[in-house]
RODO-2510 file (C-alpha; in nm, 4 decimals, decimal comma):
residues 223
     n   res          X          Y          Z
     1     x     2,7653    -1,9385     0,5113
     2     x     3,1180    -1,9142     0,4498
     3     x     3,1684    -2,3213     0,4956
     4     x     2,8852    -2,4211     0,2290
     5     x     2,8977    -2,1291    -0,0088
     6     x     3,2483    -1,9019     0,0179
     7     x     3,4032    -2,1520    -0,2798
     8     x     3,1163    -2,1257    -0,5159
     9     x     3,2498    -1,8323    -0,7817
    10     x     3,0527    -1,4749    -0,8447
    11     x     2,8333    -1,4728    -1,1221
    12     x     2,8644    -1,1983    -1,3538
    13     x     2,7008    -0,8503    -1,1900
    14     x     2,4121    -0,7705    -1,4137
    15     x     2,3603    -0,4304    -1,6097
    16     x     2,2215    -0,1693    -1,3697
    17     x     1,8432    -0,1482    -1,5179
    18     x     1,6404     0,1630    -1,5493
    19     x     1,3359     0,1575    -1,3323
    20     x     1,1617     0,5161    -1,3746
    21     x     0,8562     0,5578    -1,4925
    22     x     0,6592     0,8553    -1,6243
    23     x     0,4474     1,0158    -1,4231
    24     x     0,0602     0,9664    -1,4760
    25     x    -0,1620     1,2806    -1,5097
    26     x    -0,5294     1,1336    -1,5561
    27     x    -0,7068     0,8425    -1,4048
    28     x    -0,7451     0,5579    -1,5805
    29     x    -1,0903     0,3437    -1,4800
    30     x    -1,1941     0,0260    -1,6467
    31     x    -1,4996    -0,2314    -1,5562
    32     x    -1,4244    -0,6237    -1,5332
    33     x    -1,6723    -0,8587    -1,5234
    34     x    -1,5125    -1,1717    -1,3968
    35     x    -1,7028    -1,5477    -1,3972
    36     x    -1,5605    -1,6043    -1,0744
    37     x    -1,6023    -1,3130    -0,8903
    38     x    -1,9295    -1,4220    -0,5815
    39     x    -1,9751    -1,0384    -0,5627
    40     x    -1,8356    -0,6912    -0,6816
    41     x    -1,5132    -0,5150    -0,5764
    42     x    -1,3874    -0,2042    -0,6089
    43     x    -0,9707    -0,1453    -0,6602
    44     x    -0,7142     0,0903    -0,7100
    45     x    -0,3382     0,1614    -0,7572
    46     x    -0,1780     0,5039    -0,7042
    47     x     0,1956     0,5530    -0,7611
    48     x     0,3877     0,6195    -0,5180
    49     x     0,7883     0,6180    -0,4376
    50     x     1,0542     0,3970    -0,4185
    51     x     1,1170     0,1848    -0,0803
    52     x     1,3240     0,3249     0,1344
    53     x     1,2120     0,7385     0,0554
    54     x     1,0787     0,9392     0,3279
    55     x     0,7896     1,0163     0,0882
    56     x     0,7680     0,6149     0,1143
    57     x     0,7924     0,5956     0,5048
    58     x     0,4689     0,8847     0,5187
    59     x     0,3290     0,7116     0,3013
    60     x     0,3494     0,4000     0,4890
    61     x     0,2113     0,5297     0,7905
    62     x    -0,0452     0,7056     0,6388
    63     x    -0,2047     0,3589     0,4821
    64     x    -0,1719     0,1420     0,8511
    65     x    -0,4195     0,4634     0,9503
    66     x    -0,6780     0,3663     0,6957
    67     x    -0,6420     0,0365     0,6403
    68     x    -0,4219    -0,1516     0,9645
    69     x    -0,6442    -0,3570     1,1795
    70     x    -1,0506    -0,3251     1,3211
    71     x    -0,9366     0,0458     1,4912
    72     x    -0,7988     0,1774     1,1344
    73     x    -1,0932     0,4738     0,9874
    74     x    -1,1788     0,2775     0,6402
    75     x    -1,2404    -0,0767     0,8673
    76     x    -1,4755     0,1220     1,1317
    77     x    -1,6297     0,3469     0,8327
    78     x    -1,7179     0,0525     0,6058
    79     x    -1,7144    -0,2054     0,8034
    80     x    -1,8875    -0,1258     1,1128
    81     x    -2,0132     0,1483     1,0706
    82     x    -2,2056     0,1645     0,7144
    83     x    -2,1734    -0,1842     0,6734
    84     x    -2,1083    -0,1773     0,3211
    85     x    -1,7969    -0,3625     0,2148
    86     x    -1,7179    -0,7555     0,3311
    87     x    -1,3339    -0,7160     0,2610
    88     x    -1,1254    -0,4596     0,2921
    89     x    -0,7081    -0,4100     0,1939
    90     x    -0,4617    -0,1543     0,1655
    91     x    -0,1165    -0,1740     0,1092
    92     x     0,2193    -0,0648    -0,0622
    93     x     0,4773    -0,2841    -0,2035
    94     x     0,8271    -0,2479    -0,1127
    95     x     1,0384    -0,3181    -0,4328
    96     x     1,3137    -0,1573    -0,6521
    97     x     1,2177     0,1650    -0,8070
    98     x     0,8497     0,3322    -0,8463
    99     x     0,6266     0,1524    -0,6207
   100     x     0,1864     0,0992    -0,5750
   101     x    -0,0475     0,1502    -0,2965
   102     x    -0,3241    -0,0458    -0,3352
   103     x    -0,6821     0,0156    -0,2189
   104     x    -0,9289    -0,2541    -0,2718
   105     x    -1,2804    -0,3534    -0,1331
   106     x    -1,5206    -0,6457    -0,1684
   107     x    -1,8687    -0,5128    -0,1629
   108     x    -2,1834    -0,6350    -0,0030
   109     x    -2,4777    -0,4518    -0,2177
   110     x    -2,4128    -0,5094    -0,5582
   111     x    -2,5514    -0,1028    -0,6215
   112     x    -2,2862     0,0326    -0,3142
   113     x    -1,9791     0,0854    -0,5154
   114     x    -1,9754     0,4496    -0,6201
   115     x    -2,0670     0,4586    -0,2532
   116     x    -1,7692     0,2782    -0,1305
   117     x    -1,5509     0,5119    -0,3780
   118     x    -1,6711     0,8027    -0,2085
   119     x    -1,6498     0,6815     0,1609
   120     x    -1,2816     0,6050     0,0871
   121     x    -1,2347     0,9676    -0,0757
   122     x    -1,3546     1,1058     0,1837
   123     x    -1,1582     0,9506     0,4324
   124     x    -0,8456     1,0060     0,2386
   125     x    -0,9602     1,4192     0,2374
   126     x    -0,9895     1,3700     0,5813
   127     x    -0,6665     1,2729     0,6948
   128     x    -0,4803     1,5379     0,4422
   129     x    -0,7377     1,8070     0,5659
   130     x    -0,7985     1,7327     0,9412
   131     x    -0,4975     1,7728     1,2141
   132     x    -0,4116     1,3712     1,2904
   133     x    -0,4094     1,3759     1,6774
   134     x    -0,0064     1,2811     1,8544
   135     x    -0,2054     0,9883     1,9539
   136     x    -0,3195     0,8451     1,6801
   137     x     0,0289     0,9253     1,4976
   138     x     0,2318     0,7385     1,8047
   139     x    -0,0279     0,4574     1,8080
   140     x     0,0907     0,3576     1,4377
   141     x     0,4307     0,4189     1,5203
   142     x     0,4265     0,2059     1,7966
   143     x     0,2571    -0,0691     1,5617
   144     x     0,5862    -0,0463     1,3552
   145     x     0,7820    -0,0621     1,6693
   146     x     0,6037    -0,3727     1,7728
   147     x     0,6200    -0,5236     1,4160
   148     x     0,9799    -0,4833     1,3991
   149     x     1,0982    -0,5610     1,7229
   150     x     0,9358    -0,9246     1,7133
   151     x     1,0802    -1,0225     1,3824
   152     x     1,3989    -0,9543     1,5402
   153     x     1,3253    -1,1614     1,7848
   154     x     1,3343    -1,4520     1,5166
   155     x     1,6506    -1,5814     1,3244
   156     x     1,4742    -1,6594     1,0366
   157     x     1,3464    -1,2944     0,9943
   158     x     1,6474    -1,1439     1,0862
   159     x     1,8648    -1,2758     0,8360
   160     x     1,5583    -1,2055     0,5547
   161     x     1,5879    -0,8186     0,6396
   162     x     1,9455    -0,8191     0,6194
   163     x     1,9559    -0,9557     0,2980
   164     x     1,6371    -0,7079     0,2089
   165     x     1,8953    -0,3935     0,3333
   166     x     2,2033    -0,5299     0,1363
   167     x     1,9797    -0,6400    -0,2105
   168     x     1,7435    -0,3168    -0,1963
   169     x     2,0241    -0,0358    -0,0324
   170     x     2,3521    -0,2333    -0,0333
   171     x     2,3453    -0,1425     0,3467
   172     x     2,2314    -0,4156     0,6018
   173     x     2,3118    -0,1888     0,8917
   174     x     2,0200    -0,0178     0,7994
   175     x     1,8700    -0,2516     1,0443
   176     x     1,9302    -0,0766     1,2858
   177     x     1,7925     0,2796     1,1623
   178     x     1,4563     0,1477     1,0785
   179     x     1,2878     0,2155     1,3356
   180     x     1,4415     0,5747     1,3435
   181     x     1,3238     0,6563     0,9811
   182     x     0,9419     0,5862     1,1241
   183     x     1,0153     0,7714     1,4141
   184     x     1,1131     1,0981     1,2594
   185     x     0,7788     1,1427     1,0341
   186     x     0,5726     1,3989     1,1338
   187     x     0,2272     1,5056     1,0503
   188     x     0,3479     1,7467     0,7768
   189     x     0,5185     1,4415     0,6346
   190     x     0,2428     1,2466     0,5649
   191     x    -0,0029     1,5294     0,4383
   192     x     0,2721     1,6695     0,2020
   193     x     0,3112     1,2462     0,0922
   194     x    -0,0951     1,2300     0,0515
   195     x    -0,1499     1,5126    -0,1594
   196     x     0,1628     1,4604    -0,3819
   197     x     0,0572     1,0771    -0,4613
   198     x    -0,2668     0,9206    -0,3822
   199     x    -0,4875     1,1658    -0,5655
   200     x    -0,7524     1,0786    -0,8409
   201     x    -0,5046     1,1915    -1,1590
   202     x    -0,2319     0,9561    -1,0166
   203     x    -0,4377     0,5866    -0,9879
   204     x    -0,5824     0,3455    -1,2308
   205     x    -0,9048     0,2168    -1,0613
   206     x    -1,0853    -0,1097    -1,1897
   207     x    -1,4580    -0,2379    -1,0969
   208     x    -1,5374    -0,5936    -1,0856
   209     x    -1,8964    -0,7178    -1,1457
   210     x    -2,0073    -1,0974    -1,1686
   211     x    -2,0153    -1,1577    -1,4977
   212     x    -2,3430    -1,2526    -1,6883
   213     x    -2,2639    -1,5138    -1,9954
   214     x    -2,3330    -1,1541    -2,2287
   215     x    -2,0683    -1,0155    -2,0094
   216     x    -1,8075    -1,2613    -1,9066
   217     x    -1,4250    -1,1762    -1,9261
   218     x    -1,4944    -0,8678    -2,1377
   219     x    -1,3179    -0,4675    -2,0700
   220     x    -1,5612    -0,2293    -2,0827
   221     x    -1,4708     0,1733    -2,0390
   222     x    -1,6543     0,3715    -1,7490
   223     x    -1,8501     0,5725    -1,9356
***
């Protein structure tokens, strides 16, 4: 690094730039009919904290226990179980400032999604309202552990989360802590995260439909 970039000069540091956002207090819910949509989905965004928060970390954990793998309680619910949705995704972006989790189903029966809606509220009440067994809570954990330890394994990864820690927290030692911060959530952690952020008042929702040619491309308010 030094040999091939240590003589090219600074730029100028750029003005520090406000990222808050206000909070939101009501859902907001449109319908999309898209051309190219083969069949209807059903998608959300809640907001949720900043990266590197332990509100962020709960909330982390919390979504590989829906969403993470064939084992996680939304893929055996609508998946296997009710066999209702074809593709299924959770996530939250890690970024500077206010952050997303994103929920977001393809569905099978064109008539099934108020019923996916209310499989995946109920799961979410679940996990705030029913104890999460130490196993379950250790088996995602360990899924982080895994995660982590193999990218370190790998130059090419390595050096990406050190620059991550140094552009996000000014702090690459952080890589060292990470696993630490996941290690230290407990239970209470990610109920208190759940029912601060991913509640109906705090997500916009959108649900795609094929479109019809009377349809196609147009907004229309859930009614």
């Amino acid at each position: 690094v030094r040999k091939h970039f240590e003589d090219i000069p600074g730029g100028e540091t750029p003005p520090v730039v406000n990222l808050q956002e206000p909070l939101q207090h009501e859902e907001k819910r449109r319908h999309w009919y898209d051309a190219f949509a083969p069949l209807p989905a059903w998608m959300c965004a809640y907001h949720v904290p900043q990266k590197g928060t332990d509100e962020h970390y709960a909330l982390e954990l919390a979504e590989k226990i829906l969403f993470d793998g064939e084992s996680s309680r939304m893929y055996r619910r609508l998946v296997q179980e009710e066999q209702l949705v074809v593709h299924l995704y959770g996530g939250l972006d890690g970024k500077h400032g206010p952050g997303t989790m994103i929920m977001f189903a393809q569905i099978k029966p064109v008539e099934a999604a108020a019923q996916v809606e209310a499989v995946i509220a109920e799961e979410v009440e679940k996990l705030l309202r029913e104890p999460i067994s130490e196993r379950e809570l250790q088996k995602i954990k360990n899924q982080f552990k895994m995660e982590f330890a193999s990218k370190l394994e790998k130059v090419y990864y390595k050096s990406e989360m050190l620059c991550h820690y140094t552009m996000m927290f000014d702090d690459p030692g952080l890589i060292n802590k990470e696993i630490e911060r996941y290690d230290s959530i407990s239970e209470a952690d990610v109920k208190n995260a759940i029912a601060k952020w991913i509640k109906p008042t705090n997500r916009s929702v959108v649900e795609v439909y094929p479109a019809t040619e009377k349809t196609k491309n147009e907004y229309v308010p859930n009614i």
